[in-house]
SELODREN-113416 format. One record per residue: y, z, x of N, C-alpha, C, O, CB in turn; residue number from 0. Coordinates in steps of 0.1 Angstrom, whole numbers, always signed. Each point is the difference from the previous one (the first is absolute). Glycine has a CB too. Layout:
// SELODREN-113416
- nv  nw  nu  cav  caw  cau  cv  cw  cu  ov  ow  ou  cbv  cbw  cbu  pos
- Y  Z  X  Y  Z  X  Y  Z  X  Y  Z  X  Y  Z  X  NUM
...
This chain:
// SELODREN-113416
- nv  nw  nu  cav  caw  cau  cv  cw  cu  ov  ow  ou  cbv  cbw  cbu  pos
- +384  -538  +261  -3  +3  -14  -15  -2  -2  -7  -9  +6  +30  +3  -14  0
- -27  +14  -1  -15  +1  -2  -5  -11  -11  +7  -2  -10  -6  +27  +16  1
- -10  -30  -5  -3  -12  -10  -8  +16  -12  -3  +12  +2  -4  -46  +19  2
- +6  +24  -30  -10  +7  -14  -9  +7  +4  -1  +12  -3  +1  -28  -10  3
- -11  +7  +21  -13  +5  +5  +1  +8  +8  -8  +9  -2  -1  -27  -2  4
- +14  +21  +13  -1  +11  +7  +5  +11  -7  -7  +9  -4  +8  -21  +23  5
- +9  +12  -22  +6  +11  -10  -13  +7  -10  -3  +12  -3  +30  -27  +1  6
- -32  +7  +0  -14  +5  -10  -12  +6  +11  -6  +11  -1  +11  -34  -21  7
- -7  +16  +28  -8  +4  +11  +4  +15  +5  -7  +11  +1  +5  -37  +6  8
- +15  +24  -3  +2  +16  +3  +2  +11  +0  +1  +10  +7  -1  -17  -4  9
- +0  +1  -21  +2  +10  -10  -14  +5  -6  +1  +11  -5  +23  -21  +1  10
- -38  +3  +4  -15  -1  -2  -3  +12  +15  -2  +12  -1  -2  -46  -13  11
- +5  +28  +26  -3  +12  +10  +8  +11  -2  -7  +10  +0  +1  -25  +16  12
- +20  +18  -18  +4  +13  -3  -6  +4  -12  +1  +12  +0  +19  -14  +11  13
- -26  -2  -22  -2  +9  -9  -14  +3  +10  +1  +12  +5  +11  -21  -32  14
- -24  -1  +31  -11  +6  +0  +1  +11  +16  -8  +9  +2  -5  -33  -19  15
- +20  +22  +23  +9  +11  +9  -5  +14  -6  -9  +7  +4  +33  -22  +1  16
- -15  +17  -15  +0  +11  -9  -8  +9  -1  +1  +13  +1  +8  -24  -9  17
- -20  +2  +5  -18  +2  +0  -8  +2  +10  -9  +8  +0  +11  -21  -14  18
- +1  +7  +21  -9  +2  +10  +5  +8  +13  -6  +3  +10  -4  -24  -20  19
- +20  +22  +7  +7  +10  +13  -5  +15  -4  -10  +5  +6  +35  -21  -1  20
- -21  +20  -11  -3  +15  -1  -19  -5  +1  -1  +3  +12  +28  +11  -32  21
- -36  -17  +17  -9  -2  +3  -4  -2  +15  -7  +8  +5  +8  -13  -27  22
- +4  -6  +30  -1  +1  +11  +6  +11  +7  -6  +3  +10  +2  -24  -14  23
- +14  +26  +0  +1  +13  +8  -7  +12  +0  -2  +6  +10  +20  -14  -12  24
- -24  +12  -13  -10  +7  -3  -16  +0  +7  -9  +9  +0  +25  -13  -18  25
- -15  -9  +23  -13  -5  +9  +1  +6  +11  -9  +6  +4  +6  -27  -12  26
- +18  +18  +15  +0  +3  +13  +8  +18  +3  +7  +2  +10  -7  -34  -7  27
- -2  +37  -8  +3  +13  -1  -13  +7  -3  -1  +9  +8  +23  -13  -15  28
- -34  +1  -3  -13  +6  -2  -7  -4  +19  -1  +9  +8  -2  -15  -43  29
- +1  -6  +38  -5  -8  +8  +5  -7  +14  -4  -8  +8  -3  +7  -29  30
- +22  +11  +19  +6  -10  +13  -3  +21  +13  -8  +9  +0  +38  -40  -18  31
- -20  +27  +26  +1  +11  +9  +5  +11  -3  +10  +4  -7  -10  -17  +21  32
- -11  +17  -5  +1  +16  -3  +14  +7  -1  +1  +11  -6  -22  -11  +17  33
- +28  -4  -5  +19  +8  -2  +3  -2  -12  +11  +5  -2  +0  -10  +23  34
- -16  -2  -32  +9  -3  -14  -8  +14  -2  +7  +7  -7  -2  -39  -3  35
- -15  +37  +12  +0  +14  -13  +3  +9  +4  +2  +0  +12  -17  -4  -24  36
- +16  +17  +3  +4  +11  +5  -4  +9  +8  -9  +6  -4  +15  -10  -11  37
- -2  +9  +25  -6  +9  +15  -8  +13  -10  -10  +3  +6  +35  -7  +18  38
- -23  +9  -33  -6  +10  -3  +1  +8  -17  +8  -5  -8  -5  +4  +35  39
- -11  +11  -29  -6  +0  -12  +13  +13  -7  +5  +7  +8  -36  -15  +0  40
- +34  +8  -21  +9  +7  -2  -5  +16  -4  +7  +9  -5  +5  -33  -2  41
- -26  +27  +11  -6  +13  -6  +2  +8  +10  +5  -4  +10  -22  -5  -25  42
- +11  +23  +12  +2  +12  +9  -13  +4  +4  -1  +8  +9  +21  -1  -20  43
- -34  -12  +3  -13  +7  +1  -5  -12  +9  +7  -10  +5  -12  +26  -29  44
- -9  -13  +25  -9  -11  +6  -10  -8  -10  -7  +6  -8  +9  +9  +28  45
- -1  -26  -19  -6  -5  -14  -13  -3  +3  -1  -7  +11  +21  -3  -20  46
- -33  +13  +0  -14  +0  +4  +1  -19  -7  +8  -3  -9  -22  +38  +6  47
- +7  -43  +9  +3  -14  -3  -18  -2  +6  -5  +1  +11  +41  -8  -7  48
- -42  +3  -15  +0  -3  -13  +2  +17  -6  -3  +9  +8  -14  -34  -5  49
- +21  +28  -13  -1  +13  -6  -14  +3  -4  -9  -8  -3  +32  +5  -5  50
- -24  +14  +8  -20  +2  +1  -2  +12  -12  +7  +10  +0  -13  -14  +33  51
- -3  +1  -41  -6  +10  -10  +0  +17  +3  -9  +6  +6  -6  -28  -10  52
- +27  +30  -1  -3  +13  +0  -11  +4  -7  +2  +0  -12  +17  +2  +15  53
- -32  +1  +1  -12  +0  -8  +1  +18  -1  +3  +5  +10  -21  -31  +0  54
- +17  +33  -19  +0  +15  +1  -11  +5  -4  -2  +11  -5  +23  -10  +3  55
- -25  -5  +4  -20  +5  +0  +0  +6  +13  +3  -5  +11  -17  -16  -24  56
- +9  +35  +11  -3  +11  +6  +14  +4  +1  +6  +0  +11  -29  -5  +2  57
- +30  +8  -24  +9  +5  +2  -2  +12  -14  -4  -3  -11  +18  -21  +26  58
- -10  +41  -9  -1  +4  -13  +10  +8  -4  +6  +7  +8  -27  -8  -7  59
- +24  +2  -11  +13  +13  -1  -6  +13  +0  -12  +3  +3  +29  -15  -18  60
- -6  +19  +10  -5  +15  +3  -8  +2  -8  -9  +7  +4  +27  +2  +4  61
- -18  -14  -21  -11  +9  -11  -13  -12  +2  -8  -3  -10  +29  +17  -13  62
- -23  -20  +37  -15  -8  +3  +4  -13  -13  -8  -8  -4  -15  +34  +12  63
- +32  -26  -11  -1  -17  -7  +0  -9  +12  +2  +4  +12  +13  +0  -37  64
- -16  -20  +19  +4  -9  +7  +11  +2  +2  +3  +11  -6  -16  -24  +2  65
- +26  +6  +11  +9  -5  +3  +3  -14  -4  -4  -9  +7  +1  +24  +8  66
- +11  -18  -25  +4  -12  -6  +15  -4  -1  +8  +6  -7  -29  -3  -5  67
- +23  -13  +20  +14  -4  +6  +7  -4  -15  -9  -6  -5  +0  -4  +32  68
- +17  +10  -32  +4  -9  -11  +1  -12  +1  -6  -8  +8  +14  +22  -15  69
- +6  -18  -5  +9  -12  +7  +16  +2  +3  +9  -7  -4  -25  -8  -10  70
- +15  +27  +24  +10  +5  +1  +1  -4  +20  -10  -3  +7  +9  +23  -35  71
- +8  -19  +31  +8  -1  +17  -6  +11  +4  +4  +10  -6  +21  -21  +6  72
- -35  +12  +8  -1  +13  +10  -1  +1  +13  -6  -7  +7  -2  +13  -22  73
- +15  +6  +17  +7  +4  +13  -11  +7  +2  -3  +10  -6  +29  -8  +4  74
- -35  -8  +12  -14  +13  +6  +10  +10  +14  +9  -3  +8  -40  -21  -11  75
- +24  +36  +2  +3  +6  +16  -16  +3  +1  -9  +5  -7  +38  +9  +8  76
- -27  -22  +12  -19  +6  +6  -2  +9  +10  +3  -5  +11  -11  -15  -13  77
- +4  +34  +1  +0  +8  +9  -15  +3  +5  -9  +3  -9  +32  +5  -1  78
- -26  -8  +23  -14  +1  +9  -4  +13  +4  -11  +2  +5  +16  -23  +5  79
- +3  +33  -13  -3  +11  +3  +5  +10  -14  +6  -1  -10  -5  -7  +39  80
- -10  +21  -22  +4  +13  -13  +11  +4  +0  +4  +6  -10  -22  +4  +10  81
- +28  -11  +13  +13  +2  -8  +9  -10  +0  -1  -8  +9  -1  +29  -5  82
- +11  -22  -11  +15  -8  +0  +11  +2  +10  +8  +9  -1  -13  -7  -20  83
- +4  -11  +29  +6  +5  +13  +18  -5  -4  +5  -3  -11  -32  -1  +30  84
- +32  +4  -7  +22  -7  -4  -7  -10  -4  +3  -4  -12  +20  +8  +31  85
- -30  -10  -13  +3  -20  -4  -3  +0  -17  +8  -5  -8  -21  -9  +35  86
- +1  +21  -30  -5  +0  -10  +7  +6  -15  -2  -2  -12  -15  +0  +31  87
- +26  +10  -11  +7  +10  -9  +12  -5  -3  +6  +5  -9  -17  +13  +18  88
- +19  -33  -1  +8  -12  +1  -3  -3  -11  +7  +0  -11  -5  -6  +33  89
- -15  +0  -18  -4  -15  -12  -2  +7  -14  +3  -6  -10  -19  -13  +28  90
- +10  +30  -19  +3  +4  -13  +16  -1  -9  +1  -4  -11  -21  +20  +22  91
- +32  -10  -2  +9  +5  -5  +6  -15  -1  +7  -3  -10  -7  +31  +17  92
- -1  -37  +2  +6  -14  -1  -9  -11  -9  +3  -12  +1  +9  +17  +24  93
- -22  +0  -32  -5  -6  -11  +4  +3  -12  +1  -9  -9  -14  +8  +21  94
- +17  +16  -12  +4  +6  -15  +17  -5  -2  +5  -5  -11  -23  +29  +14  95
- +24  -21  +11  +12  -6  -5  +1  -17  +1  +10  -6  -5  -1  +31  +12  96
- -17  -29  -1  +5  -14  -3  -9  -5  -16  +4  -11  -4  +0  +4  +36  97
- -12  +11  -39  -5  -1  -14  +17  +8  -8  +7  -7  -8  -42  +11  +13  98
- +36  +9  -1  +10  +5  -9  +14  -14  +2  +6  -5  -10  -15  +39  +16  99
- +10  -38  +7  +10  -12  +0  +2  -7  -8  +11  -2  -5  -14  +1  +20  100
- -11  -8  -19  -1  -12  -8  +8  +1  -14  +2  -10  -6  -25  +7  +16  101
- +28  +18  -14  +5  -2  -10  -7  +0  -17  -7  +8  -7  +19  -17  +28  102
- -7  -5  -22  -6  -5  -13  -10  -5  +1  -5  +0  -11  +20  -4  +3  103
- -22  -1  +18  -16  -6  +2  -6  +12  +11  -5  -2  +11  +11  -29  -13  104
- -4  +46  -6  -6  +11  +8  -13  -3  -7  -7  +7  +8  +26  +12  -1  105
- -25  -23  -14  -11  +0  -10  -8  -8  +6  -12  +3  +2  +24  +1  -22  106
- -7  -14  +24  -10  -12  +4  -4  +6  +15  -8  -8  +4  +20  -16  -19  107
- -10  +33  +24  -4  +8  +10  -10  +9  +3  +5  +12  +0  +12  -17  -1  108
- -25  +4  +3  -4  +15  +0  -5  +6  +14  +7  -6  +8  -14  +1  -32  109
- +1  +12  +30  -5  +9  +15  -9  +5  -1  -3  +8  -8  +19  -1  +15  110
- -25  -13  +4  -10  +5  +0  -7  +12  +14  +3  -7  +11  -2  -18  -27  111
- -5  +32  +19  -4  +5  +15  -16  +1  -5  -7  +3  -9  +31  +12  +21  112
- -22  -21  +7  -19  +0  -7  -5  +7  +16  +4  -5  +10  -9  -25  -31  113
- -4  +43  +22  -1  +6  +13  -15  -3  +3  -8  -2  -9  +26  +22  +7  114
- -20  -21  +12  -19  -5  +5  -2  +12  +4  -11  +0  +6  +8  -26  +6  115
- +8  +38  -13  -6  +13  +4  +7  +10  -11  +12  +0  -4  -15  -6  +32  116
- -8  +17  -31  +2  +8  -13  +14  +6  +2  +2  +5  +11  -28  +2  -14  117
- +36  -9  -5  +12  +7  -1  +0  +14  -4  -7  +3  -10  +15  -24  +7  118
- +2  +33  +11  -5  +9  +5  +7  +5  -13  +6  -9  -6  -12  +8  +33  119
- +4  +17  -33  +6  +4  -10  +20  +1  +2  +9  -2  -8  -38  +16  +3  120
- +29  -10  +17  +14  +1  +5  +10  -12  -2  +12  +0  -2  -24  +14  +19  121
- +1  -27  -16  +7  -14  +0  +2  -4  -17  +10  -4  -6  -24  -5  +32  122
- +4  +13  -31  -6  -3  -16  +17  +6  -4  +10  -6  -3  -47  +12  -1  123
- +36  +9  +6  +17  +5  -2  +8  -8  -3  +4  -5  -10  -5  +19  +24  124
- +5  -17  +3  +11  -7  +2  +4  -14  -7  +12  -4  -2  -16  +18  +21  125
- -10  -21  -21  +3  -12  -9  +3  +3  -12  +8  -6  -7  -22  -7  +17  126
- +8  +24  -16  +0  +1  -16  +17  +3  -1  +7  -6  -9  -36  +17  +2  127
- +35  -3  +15  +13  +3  -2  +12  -10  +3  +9  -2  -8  -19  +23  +12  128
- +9  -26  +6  +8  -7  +8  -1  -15  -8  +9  -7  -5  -12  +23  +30  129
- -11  -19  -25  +0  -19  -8  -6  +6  -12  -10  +6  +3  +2  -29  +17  130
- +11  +25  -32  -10  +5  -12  -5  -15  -4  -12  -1  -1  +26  +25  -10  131
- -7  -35  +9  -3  -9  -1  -8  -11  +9  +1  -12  -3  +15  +22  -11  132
- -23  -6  +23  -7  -7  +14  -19  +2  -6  -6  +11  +0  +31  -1  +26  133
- -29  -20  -29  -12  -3  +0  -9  +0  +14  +0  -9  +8  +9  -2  -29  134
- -17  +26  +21  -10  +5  +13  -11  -13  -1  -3  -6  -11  +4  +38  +8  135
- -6  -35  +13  -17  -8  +0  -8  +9  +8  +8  +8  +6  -2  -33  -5  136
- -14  +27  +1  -12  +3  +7  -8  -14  +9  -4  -9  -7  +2  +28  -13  137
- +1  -21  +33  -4  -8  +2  -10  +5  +13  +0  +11  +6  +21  -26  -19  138
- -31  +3  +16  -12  +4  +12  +8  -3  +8  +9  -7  -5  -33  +4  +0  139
- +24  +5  +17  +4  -7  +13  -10  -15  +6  -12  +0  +5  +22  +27  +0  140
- +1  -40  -8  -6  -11  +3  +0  -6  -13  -5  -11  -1  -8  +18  +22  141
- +17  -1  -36  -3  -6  -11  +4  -15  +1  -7  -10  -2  +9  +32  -11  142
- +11  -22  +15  +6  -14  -2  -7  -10  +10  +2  -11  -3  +22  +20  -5  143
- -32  -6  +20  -7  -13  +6  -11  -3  -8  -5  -12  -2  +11  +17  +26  144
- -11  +6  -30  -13  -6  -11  +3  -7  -9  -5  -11  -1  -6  +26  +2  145
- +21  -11  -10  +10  -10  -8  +1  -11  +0  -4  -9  -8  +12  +21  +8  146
- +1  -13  +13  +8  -16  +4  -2  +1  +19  +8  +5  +8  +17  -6  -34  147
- -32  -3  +27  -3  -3  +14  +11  -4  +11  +0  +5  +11  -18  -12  -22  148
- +29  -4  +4  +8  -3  +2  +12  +9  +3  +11  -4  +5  -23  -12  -16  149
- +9  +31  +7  +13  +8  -1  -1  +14  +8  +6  +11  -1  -4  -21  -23  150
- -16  +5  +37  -2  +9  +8  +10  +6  +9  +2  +12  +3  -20  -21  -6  151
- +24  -1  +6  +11  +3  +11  +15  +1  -6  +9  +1  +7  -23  -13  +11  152
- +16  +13  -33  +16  +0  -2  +2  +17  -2  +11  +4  +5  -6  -32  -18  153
- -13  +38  +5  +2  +12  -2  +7  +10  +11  -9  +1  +9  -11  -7  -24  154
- +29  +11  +19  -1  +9  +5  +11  +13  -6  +10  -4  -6  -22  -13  +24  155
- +9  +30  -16  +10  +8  -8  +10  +1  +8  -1  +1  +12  -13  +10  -24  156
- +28  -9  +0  +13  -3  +3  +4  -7  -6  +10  +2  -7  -10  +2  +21  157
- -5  -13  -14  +1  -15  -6  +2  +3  -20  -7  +7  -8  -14  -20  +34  158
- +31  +4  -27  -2  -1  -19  -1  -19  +2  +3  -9  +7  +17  +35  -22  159
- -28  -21  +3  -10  -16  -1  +6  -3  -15  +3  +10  -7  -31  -5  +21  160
- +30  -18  -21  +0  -4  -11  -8  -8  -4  -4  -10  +5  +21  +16  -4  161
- -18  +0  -15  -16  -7  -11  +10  -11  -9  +10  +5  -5  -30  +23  +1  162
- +15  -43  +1  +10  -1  -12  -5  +4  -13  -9  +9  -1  +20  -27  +11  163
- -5  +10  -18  -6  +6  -13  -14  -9  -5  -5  +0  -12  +33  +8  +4  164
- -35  -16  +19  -6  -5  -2  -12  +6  +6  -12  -6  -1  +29  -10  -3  165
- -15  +27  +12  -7  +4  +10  -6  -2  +12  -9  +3  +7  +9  +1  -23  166
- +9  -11  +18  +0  -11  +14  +9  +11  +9  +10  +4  -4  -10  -34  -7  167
- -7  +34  +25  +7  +6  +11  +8  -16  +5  -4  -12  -1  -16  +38  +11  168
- +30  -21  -8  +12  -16  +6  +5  +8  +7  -6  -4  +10  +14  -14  -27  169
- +1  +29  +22  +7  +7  +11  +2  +13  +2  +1  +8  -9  +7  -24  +8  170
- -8  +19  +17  -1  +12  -1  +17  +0  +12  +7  -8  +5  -42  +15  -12  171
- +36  +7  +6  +14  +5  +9  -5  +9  +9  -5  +11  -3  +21  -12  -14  172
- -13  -3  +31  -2  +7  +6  +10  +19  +2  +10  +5  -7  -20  -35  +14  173
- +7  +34  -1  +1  +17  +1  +15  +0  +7  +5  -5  +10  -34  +14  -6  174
- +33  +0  -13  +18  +0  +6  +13  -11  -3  +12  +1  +4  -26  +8  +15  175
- +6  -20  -28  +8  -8  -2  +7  +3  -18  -6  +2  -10  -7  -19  +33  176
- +31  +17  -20  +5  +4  -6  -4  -5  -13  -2  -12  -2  +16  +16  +18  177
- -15  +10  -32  -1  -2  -10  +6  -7  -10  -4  -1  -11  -2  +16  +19  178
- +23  -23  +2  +9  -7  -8  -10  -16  +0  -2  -6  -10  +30  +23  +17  179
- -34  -23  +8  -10  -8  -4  -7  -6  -5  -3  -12  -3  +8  +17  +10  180
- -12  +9  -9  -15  -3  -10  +7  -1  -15  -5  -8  -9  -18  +26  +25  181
- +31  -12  -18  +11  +1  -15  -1  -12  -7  -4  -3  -11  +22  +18  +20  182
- -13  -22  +2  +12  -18  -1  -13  -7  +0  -2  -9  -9  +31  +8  +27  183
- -40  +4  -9  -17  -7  -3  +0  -5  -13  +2  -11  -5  -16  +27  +20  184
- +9  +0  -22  -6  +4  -11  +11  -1  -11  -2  +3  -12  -14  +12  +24  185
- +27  -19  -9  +8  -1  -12  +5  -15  -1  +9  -4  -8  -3  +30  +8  186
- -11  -34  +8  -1  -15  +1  -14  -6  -5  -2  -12  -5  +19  +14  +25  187
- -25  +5  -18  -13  -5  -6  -6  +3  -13  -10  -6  -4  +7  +6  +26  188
- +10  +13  -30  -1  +3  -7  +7  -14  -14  -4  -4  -11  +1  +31  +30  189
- +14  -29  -11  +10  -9  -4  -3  -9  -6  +4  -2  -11  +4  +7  +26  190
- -17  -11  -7  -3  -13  +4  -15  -1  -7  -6  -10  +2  +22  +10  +22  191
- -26  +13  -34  -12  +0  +0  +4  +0  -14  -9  +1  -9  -4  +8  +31  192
């Protein structure tokens, strides 16, 4: 049988138990080995880390304005040549329908294509009919390394890139990867913003 004092005693460490356990476990889960965290990331794109300034300077639309991003989600497609090739002609149609997806936060979305070479009247067509709602850029070739230095090597066409609404580039998707991905991306971060 237990005298008084211990009974109190072990009832003083189980409470502060309480306390400090979930704490020390918290310690050793941030700080202990590497097998306590998770093998991998739950997204479908590639995440630009740090996220880096979509600057759109030297960017123009068609009627020679600037180009001014809102505070809306945008889906860029960047194309390097005068025409729109499959890959390119992909990322268009799997931008429109993954914006048409979103549903009820189709608003907070918007698409952008932006070409580093004059788009041809044939192409001008095919966007005006097919995306009516796809915002053209005009861009030099090499704009974005003058921009952001930092963002020399992520561009290439095929690729759909996302702007947030902050205008921060944070990820892009590589070419061919399924539209149901980038969806569950963009409709988790949307979510979440």
């Amino acid at each position: 049988m237990l005298t008084k004092l211990v009974k109190t005693r072990l009832y003083m460490v189980a409470v502060l138990g309480l306390f400090i356990g979930p704490l020390l476990l918290a310690m050793l889960l941030v700080w202990g080995p590497e097998s306590w965290r998770p093998a991998g990331m739950a997204n479908h794109g590639t995440l630009i880390n740090p996220p880096q300034p979509f600057n759109s300077v030297g960017l123009q639309a068609e009627d020679g304005s600037a180009i001014e991003l809102g505070d809306k989600w945008t889906l860029l497609v960047i194309n390097q040549s005068a025409q729109c090739a499959e890959a390119c002609r992909q990322a268009l149609y799997d931008t429109r329908q993954i914006r048409l997806a979103m549903g009820k936060d189709t608003w907070r979305v918007e698409r952008l294509y932006i070409s580093t070479e004059r788009v041809t009247p044939t192409l001008r067509k095919f966007l005006k009919e097919q995306h009516p709602e796809l915002s053209l850029a005009q861009a030099n070739p090499g704009w974005h390394a003058r921009t952001n230095p930092q963002l020399e090597n992520v561009f290439e066409s095929g690729r759909i890139y996302l702007v947030d609404s902050h205008g921060l580039l944070m990820m892009y998707f590589p070419a061919g990867l399924p539209a149901k991905g980038i969806l569950k991306d963009l409709q988790r971060l949307v979510k979440v913003a």
